[in-house]
C-alpha positions as CSV (number, residue, x, y, z in Angstrom):
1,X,0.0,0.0,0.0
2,X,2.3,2.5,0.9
3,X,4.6,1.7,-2.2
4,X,1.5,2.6,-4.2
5,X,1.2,6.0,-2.2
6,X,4.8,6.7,-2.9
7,X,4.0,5.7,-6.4
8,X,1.0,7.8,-7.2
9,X,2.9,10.7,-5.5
10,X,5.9,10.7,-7.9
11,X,3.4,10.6,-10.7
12,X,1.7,13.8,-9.3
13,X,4.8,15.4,-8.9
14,X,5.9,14.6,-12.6
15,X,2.7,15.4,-14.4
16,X,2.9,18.6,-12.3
17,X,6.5,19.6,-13.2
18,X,6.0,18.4,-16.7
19,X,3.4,21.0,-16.9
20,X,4.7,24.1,-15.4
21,X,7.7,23.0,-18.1
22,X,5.6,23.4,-21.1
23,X,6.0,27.0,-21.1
24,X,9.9,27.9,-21.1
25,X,11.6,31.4,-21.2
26,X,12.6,31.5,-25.0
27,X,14.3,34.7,-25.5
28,X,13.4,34.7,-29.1
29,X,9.6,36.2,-29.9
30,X,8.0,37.3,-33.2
31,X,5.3,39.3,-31.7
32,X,4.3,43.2,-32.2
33,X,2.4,43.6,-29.1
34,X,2.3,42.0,-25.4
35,X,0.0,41.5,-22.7
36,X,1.5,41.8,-19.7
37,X,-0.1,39.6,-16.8
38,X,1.2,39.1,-13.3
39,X,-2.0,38.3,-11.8
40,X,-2.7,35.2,-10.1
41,X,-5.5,32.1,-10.7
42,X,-8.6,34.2,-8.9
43,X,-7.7,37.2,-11.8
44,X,-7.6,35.5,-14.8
45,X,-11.1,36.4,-15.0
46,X,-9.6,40.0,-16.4
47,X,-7.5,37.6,-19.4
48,X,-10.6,35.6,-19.9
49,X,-13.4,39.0,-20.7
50,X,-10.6,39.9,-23.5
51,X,-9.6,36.5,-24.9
52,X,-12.3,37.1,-27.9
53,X,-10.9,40.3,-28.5
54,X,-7.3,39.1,-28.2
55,X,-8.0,36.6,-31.0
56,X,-9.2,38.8,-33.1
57,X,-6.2,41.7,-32.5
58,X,-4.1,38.2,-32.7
59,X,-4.7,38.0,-36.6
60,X,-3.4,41.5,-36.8
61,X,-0.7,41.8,-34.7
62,X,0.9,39.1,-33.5
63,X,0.6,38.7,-29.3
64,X,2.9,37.3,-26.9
65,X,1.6,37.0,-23.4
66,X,3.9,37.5,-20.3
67,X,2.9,35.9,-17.0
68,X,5.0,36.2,-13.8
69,X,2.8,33.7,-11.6
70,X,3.6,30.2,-12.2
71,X,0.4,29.0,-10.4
72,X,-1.2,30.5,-14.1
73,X,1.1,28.3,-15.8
74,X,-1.5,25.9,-16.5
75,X,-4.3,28.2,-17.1
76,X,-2.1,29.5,-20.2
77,X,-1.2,26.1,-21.5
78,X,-4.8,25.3,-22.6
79,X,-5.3,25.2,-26.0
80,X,-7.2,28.6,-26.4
81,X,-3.7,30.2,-26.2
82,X,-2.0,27.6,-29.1
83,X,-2.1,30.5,-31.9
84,X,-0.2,33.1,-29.2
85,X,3.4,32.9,-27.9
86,X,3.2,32.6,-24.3
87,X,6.1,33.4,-21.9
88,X,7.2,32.2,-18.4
89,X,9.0,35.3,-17.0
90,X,9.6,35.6,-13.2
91,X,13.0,37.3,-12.9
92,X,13.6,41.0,-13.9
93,X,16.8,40.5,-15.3
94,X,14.8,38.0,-17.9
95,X,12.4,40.3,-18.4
96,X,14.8,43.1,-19.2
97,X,16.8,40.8,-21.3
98,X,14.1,39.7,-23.3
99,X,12.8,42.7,-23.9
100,X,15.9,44.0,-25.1
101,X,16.3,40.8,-27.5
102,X,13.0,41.9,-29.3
103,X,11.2,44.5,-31.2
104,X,7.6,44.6,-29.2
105,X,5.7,47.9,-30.0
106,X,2.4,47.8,-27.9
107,X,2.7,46.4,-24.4
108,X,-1.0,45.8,-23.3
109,X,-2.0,45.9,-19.2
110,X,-5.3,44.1,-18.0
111,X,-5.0,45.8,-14.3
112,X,-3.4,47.8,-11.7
113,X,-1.0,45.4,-10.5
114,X,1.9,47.3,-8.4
115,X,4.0,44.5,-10.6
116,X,3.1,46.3,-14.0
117,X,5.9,48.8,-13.6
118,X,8.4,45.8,-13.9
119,X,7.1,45.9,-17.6
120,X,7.3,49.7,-18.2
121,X,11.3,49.2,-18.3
122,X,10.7,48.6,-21.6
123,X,11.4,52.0,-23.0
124,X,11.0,51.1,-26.9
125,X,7.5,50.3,-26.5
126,X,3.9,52.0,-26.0
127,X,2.3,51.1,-23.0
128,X,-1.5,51.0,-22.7
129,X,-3.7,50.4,-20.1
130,X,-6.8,48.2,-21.0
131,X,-8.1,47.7,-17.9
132,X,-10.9,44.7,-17.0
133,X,-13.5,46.7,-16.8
134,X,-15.1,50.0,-15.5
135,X,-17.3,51.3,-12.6
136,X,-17.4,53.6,-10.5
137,X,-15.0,52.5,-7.8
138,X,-12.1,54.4,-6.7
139,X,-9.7,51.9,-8.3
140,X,-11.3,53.3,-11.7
141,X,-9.4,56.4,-12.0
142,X,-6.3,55.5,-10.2
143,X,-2.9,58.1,-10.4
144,X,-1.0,54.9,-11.5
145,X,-2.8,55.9,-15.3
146,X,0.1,58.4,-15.4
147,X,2.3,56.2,-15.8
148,X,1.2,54.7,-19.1
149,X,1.3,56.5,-22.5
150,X,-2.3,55.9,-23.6
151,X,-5.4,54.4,-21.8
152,X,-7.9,52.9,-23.2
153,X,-11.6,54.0,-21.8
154,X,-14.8,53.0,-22.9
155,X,-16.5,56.2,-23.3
156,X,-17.5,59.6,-21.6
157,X,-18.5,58.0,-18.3
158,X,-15.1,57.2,-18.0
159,X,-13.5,60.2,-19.5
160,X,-15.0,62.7,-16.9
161,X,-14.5,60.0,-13.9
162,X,-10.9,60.2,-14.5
163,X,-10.5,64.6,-15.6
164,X,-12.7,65.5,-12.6
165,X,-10.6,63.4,-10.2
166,X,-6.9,63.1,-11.0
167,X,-4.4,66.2,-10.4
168,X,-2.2,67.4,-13.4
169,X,-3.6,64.3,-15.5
170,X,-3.2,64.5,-20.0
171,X,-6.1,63.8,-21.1
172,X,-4.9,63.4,-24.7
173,X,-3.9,59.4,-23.6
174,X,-7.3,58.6,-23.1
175,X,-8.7,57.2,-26.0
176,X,-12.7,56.0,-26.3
177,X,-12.7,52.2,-27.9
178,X,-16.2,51.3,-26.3
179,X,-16.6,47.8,-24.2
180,X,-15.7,45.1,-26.6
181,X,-16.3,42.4,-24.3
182,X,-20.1,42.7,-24.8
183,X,-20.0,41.9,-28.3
184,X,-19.3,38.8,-27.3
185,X,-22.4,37.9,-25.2
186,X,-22.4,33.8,-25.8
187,X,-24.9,32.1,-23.9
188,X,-24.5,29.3,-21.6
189,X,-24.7,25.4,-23.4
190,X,-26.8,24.4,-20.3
191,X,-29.2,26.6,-18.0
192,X,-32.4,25.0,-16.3
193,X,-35.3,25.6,-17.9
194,X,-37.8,27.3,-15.7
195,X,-41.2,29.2,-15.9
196,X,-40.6,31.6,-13.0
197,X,-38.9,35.0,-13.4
198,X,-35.2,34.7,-13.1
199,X,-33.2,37.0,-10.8
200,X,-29.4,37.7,-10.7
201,X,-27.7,38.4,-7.7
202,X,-24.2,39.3,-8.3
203,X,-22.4,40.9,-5.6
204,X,-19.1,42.7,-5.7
205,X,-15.9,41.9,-3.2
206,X,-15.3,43.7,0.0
207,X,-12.5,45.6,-1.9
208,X,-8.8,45.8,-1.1
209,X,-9.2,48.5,1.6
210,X,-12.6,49.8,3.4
211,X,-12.8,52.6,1.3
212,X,-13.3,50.2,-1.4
213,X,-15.7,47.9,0.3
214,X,-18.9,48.3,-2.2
215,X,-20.0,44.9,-1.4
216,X,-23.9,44.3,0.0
217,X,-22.9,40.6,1.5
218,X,-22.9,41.0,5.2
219,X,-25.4,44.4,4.8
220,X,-28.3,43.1,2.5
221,X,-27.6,38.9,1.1
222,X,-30.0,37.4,3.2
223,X,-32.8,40.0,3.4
224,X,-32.6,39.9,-0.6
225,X,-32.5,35.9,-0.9
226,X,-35.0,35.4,1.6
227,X,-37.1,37.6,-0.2
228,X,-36.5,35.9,-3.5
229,X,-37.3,32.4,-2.1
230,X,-40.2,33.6,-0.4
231,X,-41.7,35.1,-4.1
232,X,-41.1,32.5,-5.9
233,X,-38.2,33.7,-8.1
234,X,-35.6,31.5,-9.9
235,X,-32.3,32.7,-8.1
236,X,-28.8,32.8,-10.3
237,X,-26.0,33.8,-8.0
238,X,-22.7,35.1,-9.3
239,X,-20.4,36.8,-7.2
240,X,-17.1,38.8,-7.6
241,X,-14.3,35.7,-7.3
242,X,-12.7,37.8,-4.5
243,X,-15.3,37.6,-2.1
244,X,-13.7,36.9,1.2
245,X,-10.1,37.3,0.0
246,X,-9.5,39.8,2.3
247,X,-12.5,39.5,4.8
248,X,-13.5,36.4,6.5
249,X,-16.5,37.5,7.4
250,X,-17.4,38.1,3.6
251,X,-15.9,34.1,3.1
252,X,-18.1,33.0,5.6
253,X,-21.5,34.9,4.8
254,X,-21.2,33.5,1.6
255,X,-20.8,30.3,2.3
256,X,-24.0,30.6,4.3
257,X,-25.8,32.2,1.3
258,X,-25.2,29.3,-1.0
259,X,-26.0,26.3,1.5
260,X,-29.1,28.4,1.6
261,X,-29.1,28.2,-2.4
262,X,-28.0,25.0,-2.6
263,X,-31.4,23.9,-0.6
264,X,-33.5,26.0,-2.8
265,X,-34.3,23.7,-5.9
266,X,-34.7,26.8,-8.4
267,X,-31.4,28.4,-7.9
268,X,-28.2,28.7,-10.1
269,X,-24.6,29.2,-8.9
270,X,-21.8,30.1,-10.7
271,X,-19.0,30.8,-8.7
272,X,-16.8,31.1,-11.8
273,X,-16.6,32.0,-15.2
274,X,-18.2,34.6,-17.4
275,X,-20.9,36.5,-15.9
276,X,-22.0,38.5,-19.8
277,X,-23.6,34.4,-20.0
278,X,-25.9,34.8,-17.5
279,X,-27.2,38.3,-19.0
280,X,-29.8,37.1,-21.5
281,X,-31.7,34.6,-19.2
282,X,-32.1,37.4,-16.9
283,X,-35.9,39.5,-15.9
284,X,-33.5,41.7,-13.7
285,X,-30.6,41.8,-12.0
286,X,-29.0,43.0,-8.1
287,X,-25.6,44.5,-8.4
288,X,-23.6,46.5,-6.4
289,X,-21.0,49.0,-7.9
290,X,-19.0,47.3,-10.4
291,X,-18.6,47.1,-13.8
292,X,-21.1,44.3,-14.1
293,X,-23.7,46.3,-13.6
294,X,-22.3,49.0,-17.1
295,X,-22.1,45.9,-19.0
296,X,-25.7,44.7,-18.1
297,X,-26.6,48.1,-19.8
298,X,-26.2,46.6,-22.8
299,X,-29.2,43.8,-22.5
300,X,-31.6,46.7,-22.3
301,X,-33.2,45.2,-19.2
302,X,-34.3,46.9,-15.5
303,X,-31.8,46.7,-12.8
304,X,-31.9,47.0,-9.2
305,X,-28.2,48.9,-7.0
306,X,-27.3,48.7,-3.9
307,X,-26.5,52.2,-2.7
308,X,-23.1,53.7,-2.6
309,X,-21.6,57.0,-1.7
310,X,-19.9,58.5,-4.3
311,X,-16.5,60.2,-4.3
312,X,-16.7,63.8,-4.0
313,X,-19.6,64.6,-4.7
314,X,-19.7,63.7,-8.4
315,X,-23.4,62.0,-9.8
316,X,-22.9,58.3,-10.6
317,X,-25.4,58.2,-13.5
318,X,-25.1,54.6,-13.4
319,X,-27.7,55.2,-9.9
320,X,-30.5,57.0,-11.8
321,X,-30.8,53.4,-14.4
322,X,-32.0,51.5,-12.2
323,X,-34.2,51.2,-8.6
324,X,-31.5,52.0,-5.8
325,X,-31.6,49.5,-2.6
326,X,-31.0,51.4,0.8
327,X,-31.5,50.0,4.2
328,X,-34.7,52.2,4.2
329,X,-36.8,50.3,1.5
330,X,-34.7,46.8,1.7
331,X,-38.3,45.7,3.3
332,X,-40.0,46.6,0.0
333,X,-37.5,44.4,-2.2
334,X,-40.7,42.4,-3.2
335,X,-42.7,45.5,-4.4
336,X,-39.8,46.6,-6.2
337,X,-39.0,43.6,-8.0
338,X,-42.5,43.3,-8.9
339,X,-42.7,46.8,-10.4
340,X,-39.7,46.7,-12.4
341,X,-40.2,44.0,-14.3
342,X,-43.4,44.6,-14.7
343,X,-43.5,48.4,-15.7
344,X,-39.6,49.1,-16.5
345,X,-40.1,52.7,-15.2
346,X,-36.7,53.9,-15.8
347,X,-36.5,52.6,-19.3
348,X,-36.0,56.3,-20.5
349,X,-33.6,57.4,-18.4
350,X,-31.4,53.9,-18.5
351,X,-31.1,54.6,-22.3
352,X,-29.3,58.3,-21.8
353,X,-27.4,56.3,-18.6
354,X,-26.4,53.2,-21.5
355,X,-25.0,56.1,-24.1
356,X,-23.5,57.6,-21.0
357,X,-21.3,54.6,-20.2
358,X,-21.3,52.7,-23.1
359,X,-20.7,55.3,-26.6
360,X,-23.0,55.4,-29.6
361,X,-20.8,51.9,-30.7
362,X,-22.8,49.8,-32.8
363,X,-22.0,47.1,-30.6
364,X,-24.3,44.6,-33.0
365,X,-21.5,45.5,-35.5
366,X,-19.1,44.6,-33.5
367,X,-17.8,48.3,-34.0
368,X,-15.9,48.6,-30.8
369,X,-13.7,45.6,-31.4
370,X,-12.8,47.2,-34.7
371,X,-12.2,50.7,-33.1
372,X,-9.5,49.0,-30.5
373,X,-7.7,46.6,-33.3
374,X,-7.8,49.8,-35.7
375,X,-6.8,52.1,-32.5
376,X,-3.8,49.4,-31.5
377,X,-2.6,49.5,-35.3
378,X,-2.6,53.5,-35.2
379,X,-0.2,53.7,-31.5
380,X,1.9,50.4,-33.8
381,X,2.6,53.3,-36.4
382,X,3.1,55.6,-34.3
383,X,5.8,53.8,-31.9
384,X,7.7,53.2,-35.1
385,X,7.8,56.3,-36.3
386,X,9.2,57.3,-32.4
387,X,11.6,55.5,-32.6
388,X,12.7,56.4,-36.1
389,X,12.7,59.6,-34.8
390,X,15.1,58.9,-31.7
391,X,17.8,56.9,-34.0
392,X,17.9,59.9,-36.5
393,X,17.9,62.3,-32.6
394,X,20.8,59.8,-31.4
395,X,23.1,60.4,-34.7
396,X,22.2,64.3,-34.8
397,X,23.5,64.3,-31.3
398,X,26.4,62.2,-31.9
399,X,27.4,63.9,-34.9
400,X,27.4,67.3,-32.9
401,X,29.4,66.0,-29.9
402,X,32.1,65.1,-32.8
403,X,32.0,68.5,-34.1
404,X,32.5,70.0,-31.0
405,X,35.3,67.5,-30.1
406,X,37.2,68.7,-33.1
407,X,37.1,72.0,-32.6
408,X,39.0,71.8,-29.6
């Protein structure tokens, strides 16, 4: 028996180390542009919303992908990512070396990672920050934009969220490429078939700090499922894949939440994966603030927000689409639910909110995933012509410094 334990062990071990292998740091790489990813497993949600978009830019301008955490390795050896190059890069001095050994012109950045400025070393390519989403969080118009030379928003929402709170900020590298990710609304293979009016309950995370907490577990989770099993509704649940990361008590109340699901026979949980293919079985949705609910825009459908304060005093728009839940009329979830889907009353004003957040992008046309392939191929133009520039610069410079040596 315990031969057999030691033997089943080695094999682990092997089929685990022949994995993480698969992906080795070959210096030599063919691409244009890179997307730079140091996240770990719970973030590859902000890879997976672009991967559509990625394969599409991919027949364009060839990508290479850079990940840092080898817990991803595996993630990145699946065969969605067997027409990209894909790199292994943990060390600096790699990274320096290989991007010195290549001619990358667009390096692409999915999030805010503190490990993102490793990358900006590279100081013969454009950086851009893509970001994995928007909302009106404080993490949404963070100083570390500076430090990029374009970022990519998806409209005017986004535009006056970052002018009206950054110091001293160029607003000239912000460009509007709309939200391609919801052009690529696939529905799921499988979902129960019910007759019942379907509800989604997608909370966000209790945020990195408490000025980011936006979450409503803990505040509002069981006073809105309760009220959804009481009425009869058919419950999908999809929260934020950090809830509880950095909270316990978040970890905890959700855990509670689903057993409380998992008991309710017309309930749905999807603890992973992408939430844009839960949006057309939907009568309405619960959010918090977070992108999720500026994507849900899109499906033309009522929503229900929890409230949230918003920072300095600037209108969230995003509040006036949809019925906002306070701790004053939490009671009246039922009535609200009721009259929402059965009247829509801010239909009107949720289309200004939709052009507000999401462009005049004929999203049908898949116009916005045009506008960032055509916008990525514009800045690839550009950075060559830069650095045309700087070689012609280098030997003007040279060539005076020679003068001026001969003189003396």
């Amino acid at each position: 028996m315990l031969k057999k334990i030691i033997k089943q062990t080695k094999s682990i071990f092997k089929k685990n180390k022949s994995t993480k292998n698969k992906i080795e740091l070959n210096m030599n790489s063919s691409a244009e542009v890179v997307v730079y990813f140091a996240g770990n497993k719970k973030q590859l949600y902000q890879i997976e919303q672009w991967m559509h978009i990625f394969t599409e830019l991919n027949k364009h301008h060839k990508i290479c992908f850079i990940i840092q955490n080898h817990n991803v390795i595996e993630y990145f050896n699946s065969e969605k990512f067997k027409d990209f190059e894909v790199r292994y890069i943990k060390k600096l001095a790699d990274l320096i070396e290989f991007y010195k050994q290549n001619n990358h012109k667009v390096v692409l950045y999915v999030n805010n990672s503190n490990h993102n400025f490793l990358s900006l070393i590279n100081n013969r390519a454009l950086h851009i920050h893509i970001n994995h989403g928007e909302s009106e969080k404080i993490s949404t118009f963070s100083n570390q934009v500076k430090a990029y030379d374009y970022v990519f928003i998806v409209s005017d929402a986004a535009y006056n969220r970052y002018k009206l709170n950054l110091n001293k900020i160029n607003m000239d590298k912000f460009i509007k490429v709309g939200r391609p990710q919801i052009e690529y609304t696939i529905p799921l293979k499988k979902f129960p078939s019910t007759n019942k009016k379907i509800v989604l309950y997608a909370p966000t995370w209790e945020g990195g700090y408490s000025d980011m907490n936006y979450s409503s577990i803990i505040k509002f989770d069981k006073q809105i499922i309760s009220t959804l099993i009481e009425n009869n509704y058919f419950i999908i649940y999809k929260p934020h894949p950090y809830v509880g990361s950095r909270d316990k008590q978040y970890k905890n109340a959700q855990k509670e939440l689903i057993k409380q699901l998992q008991n309710y026979p017309d309930s749905y949980i999807m603890l992973e994966g992408d939430i844009l293919s839960l949006y057309p079985y939907t009568d309405i949705s619960i959010f918090d603030n977070s992108a999720t609910v500026i994507d849900y825009l899109s499906m033309n459908k009522p929503y229900i927000i929890t409230e949230f304060e918003n920072n300095d005093s600037l209108k969230s728009m995003v509040l006036y689409g949809g019925e906002i839940l306070t701790n004053k009329n939490i009671s009246d979830l039922a009535q609200i639910l009721d009259n929402e889907i059965k009247k829509d009353p801010k239909k009107n004003i949720r289309n200004k909110v939709k052009k507000y957040y999401l462009g005049d992008f004929d999203y049908s046309k898949k116009e916005s995933t045009k506008t960032f392939i055509n916008k990525i191929g514009e800045i690839i133009e550009e950075r060559d012509k830069l650095i045309s520039d700087l070689k012609k610069k280098k030997e003007e410079f040279n060539e005076n410094i020679s003068n001026i040596l001969k003189e003396n």
